[in-house]
Structure formats: C-alpha cells, structure tokens
C-alpha positions as CSV (number, residue, x, y, z in Angstrom):
1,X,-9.3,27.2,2.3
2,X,-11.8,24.5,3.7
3,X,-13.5,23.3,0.6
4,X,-12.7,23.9,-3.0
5,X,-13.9,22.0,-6.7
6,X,-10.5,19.6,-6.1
7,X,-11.1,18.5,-2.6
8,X,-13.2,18.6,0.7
9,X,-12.9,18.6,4.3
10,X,-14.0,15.2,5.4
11,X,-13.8,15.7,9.1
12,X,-12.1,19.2,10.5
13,X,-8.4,18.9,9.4
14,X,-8.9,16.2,7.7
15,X,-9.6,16.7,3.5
16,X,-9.5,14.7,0.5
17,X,-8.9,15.2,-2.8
18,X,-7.6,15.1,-6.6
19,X,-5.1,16.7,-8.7
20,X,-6.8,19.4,-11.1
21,X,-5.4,19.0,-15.0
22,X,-3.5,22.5,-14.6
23,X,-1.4,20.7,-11.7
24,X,-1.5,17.3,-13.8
25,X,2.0,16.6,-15.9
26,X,0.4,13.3,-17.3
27,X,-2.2,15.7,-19.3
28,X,-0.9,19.1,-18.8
29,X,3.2,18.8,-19.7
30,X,3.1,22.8,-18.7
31,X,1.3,21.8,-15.1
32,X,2.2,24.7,-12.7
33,X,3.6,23.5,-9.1
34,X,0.7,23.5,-6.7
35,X,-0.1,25.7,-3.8
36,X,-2.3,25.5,-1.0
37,X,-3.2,27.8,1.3
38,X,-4.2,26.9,4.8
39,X,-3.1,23.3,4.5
40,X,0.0,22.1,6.5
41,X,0.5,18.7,4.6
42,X,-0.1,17.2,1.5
43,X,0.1,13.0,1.1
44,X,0.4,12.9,-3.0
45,X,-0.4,9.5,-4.4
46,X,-0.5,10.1,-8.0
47,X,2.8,10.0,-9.7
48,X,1.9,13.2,-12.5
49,X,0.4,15.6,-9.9
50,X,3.1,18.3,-9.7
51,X,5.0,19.5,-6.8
52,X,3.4,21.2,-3.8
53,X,5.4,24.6,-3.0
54,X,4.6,27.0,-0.4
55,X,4.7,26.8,3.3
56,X,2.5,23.0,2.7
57,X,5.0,20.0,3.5
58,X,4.7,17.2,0.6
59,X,4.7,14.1,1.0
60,X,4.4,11.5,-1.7
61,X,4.2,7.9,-2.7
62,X,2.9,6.8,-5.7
63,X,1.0,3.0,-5.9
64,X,-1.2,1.5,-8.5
65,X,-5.0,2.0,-8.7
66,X,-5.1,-1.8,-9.7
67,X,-8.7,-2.3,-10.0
68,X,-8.1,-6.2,-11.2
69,X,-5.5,-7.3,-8.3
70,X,-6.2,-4.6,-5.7
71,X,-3.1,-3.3,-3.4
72,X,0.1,-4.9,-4.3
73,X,1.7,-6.4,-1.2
74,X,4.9,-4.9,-1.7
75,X,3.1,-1.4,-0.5
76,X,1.1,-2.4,2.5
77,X,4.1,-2.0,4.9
78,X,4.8,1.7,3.4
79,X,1.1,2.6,2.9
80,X,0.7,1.8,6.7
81,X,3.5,4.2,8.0
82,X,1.9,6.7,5.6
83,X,-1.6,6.6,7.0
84,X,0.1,6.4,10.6
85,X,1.9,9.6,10.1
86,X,-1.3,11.1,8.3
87,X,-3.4,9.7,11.5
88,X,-0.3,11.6,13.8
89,X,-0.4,15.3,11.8
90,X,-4.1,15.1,11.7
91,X,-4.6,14.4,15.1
92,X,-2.2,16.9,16.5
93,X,-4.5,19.9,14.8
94,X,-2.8,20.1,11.2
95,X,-4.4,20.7,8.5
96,X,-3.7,17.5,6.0
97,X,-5.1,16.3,2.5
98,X,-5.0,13.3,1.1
99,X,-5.0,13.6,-2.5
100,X,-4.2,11.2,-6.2
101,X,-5.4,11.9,-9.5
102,X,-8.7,12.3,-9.2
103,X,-9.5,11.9,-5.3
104,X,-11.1,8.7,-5.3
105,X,-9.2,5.7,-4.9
106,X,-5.9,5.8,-3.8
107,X,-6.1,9.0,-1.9
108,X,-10.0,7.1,-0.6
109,X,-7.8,4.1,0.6
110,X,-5.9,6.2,2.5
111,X,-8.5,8.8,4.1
112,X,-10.7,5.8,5.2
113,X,-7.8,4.2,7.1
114,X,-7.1,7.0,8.7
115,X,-10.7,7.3,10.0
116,X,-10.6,3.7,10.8
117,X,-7.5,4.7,13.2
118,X,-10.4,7.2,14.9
119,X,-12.6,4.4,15.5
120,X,-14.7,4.4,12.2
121,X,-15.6,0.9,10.6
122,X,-14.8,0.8,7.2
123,X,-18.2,1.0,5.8
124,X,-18.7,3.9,8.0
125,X,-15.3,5.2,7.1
126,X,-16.5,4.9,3.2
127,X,-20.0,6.4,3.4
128,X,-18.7,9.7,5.4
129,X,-16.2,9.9,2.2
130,X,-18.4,9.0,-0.1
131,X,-20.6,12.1,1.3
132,X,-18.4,14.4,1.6
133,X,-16.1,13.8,-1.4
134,X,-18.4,12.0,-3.8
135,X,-20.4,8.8,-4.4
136,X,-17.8,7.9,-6.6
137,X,-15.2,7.4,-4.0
138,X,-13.6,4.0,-3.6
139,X,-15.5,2.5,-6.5
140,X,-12.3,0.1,-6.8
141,X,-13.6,-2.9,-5.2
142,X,-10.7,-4.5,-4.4
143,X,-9.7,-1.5,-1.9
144,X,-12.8,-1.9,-0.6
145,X,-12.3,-5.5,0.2
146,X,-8.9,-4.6,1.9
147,X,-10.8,-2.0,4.3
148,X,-13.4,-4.1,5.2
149,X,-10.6,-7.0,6.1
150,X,-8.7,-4.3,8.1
151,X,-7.7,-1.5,6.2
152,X,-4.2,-0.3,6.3
C-alpha cells in the first residue's frame, strides 16, 4: 500500500501520515491495533494512536504540538536520533511512515528533517510535503521556524 485517505508517499519509501479515529484511543476508547501492509516501520508521534501489529516495527515518541512555544528543548536531542534512524531505514530501501494524530505537525517536523538529511532546504523540504500530504502541513509556525534555523 503506497497511498491511502491516512497517509502518502512523499518520496519512494518515504510516507507521511495521521492516525484515523478507528485507530485513535483519545476519541475511539474501542480503537483497534493498527496494521499496515507493505510498510516496514512506523515512527508514531501521537500518544492515543494505537499499537501497530503485524510484520511493521513501531516505533514511538510522543512530544507536544505546542503551537505557542514550539519544540520543547528537552526533545531535540531524542527527536534528532529519531529522524537519524528514520533517515537510516529509509535510505537502506524500507518502507517507513511518519505518522501523529492527524499527519501534519509533528509527524511534518519530522518528515521534513529527514528530507533535509537528503539535501532538501527546509522550504523545499515543506512545499514537497505540503504537496504531497496537504497544504495544511506544518501550519505550526514555530516548527517551521526550527526547520528553517536547522531542522532536527
């Protein structure tokens, strides 16, 4: 699966997404675990998505969409071995998404400093998501800001 209503493929491997409400404890307390087929890892960065089963590895770490202070300090160093390893899997022919809550923010931060590890600047890096994924992505200005000074 390349493409579905929940996430796209950004570059070839490489996908970015959301958590649909049926896999979403914080407004489905029945969510079912999630399964994906023809992805080799999933980076989870929304604390209420539920649990990827399947032959997918999970990954997860949950941080704060903070749209007033941006990226708490404390998760920089964490975030940055995250989007290493993402870089890594991606690179080596995996299949990986990125995904939060609704694909955007978080899971945007992310996916665009991965493609700033391929060479992409971050406005470049944020207009390929934002086509692929939706205008919408990365509307949090903040992580903006902290691409454009670097990224993770």
């Amino acid at each position: 699966m390349v493409n579905s209503d929940h996430f796209q493929e950004i570059l070839p491997g490489l996908h970015l997404g959301g958590t649909p409400p049926v896999f979403d404890f914080e407004v489905n307390p029945r969510a079912e675990f999630t399964k994906y087929e023809g992805i080799d890892y999933v980076f989870t960065f929304h604390k209420s998505s539920s649990a990827v089963v399947g032959g997918t590895v999970e990954i997860r770490y949950f941080f704060e969409d903070d749209w007033n202070s941006g990226l708490d300090p404390k998760d920089v160093p964490q975030l940055t071995r995250l989007v290493d390893q993402a870089y890594s899997l991606w690179k080596e022919g995996n299949q990986v998404l990125l995904r939060c809550q609704g694909g955007k923010n978080r899971s945007g931060l992310v996916a665009a400093s991965v493609l700033m590890r391929d060479g992409f600047s971050a406005d470049d890096a944020i207009e390929l998501l934002r086509q692929k994924r939706s205008q919408d992505v990365l509307f949090n200005e903040q992580f903006v800001e902290a691409l454009r000074e670097g990224g993770l």
